[in-house]
FILUMKE-133986 format. One record per residue: residue number from 0; residue in one letter; x, y, z of N, C-alpha, C, O in turn. Coordinates in steps of 0.02 Angstrom, whole numbers, always signed. Atoms other than C-alpha are relative to their C-alpha. Layout:
N
- i,aa,n.xx,n.yy,n.zz,ca.xx,ca.yy,ca.zz,c.xx,c.yy,c.zz,o.xx,o.yy,o.zz
- NUM,A,X,Y,Z,X,Y,Z,X,Y,Z,X,Y,Z
...
This chain:
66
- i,aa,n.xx,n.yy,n.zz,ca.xx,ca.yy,ca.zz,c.xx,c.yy,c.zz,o.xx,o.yy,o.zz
- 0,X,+40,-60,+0,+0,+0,+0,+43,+63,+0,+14,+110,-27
- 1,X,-68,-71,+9,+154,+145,+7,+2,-4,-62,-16,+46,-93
- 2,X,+5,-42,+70,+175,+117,-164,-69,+46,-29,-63,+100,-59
- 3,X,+27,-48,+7,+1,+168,-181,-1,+74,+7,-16,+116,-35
- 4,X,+9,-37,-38,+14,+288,-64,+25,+63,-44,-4,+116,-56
- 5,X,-49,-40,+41,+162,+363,-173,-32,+33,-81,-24,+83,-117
- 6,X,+39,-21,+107,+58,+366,-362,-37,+59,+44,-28,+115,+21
- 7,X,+55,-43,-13,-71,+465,-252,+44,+77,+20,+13,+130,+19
- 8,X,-34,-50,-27,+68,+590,-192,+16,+24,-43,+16,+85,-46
- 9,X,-20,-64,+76,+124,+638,-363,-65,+39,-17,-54,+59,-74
- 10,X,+79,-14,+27,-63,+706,-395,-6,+58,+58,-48,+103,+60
- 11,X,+18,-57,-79,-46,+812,-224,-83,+9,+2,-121,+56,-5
- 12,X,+83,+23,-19,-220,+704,-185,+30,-4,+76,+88,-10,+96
- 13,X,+9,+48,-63,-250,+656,-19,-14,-63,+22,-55,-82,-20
- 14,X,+39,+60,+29,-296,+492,+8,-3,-54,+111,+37,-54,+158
- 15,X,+20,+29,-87,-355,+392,+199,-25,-69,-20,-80,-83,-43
- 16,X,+25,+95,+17,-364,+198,+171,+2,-35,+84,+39,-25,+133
- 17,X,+4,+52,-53,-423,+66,+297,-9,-65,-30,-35,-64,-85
- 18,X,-10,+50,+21,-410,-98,+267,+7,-17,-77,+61,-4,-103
- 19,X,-8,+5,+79,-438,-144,+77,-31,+70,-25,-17,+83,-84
- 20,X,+31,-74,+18,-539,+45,+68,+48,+62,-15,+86,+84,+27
- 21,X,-50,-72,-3,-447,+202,-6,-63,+38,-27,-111,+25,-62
- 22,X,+60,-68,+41,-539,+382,-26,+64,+35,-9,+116,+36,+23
- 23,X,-61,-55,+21,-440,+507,-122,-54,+75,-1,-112,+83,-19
- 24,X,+50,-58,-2,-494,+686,-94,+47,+55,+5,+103,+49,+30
- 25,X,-57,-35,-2,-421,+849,-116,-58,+71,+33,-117,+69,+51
- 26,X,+50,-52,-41,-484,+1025,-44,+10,+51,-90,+54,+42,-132
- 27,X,-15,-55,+60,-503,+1168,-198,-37,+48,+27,-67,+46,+81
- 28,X,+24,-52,-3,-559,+1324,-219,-61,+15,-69,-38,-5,-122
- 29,X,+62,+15,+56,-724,+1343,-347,+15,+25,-65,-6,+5,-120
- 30,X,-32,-28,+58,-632,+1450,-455,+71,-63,-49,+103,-56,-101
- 31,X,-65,+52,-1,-498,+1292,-463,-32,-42,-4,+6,-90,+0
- 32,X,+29,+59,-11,-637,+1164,-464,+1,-33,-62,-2,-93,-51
- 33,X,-1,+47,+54,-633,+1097,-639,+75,-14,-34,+83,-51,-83
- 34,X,-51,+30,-3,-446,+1094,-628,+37,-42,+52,+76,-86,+33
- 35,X,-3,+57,-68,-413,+1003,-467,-49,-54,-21,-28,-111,-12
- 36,X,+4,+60,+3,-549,+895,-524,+24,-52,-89,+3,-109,-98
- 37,X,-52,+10,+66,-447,+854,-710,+70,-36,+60,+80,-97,+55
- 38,X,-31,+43,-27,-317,+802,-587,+2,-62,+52,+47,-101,+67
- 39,X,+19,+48,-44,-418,+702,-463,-4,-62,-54,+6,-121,-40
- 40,X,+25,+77,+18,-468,+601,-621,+61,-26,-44,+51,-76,-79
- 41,X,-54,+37,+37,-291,+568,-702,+52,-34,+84,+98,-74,+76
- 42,X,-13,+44,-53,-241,+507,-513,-33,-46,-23,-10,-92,-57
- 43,X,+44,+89,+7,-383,+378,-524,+9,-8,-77,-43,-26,-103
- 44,X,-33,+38,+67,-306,+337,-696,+57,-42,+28,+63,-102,+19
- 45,X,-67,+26,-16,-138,+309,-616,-27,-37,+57,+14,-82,+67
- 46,X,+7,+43,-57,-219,+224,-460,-11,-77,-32,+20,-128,-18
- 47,X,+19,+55,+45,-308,+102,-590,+46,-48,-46,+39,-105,-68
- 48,X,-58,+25,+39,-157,+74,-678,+57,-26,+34,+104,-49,+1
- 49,X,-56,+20,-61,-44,+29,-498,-46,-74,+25,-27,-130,+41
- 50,X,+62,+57,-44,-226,-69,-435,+17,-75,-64,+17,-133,-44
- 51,X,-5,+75,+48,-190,-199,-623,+66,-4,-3,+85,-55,-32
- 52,X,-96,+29,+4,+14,-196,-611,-3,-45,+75,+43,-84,+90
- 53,X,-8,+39,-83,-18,-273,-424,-65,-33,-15,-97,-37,+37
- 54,X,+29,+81,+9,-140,-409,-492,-60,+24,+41,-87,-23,+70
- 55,X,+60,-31,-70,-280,-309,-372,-73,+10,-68,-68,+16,-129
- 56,X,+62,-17,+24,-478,-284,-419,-17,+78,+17,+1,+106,+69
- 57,X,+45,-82,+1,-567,-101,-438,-69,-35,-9,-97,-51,-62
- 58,X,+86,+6,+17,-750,-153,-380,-31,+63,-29,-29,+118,-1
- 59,X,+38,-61,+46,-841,-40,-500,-78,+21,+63,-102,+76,+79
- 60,X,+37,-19,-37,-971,-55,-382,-21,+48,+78,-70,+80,+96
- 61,X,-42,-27,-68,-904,+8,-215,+23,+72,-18,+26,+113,+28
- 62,X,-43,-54,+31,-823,+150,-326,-39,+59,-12,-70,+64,-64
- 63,X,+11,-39,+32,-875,+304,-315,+0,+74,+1,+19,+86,+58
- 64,X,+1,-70,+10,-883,+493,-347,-29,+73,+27,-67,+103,-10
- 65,X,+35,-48,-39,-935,+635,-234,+26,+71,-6,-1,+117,+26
């Protein structure tokens, strides 16, 4: 999970995992909101892309967007 930890740190996301659960979340400003979230969603590119190099599942269901 540090390597995760690490993809999520290049993105300057936040991210709070418990057991198999990660939330990634960042704080913006509204004027900054459709570029903070352009980078929230090329993190969860690179998370998706660390979650199938480590043989791991992304429940689509569980997954989601707030």
């Amino acid at each position: 999970m540090a390597d995760l930890a690490d993809v999520v740190a290049t993105h300057d996301v936040k991210h709070h995992a418990y057991a198999d659960d990660t939330q990634l979340y960042l704080w913006c400003h509204a004027l900054e909101a459709t570029t903070d979230a352009h980078r929230l969603e090329v993190c969860i590119t690179d998370v998706q892309r660390w979650i199938e190099a480590n043989r791991l599942n992304l429940n689509a269901d569980k997954t989601e967007l707030l």
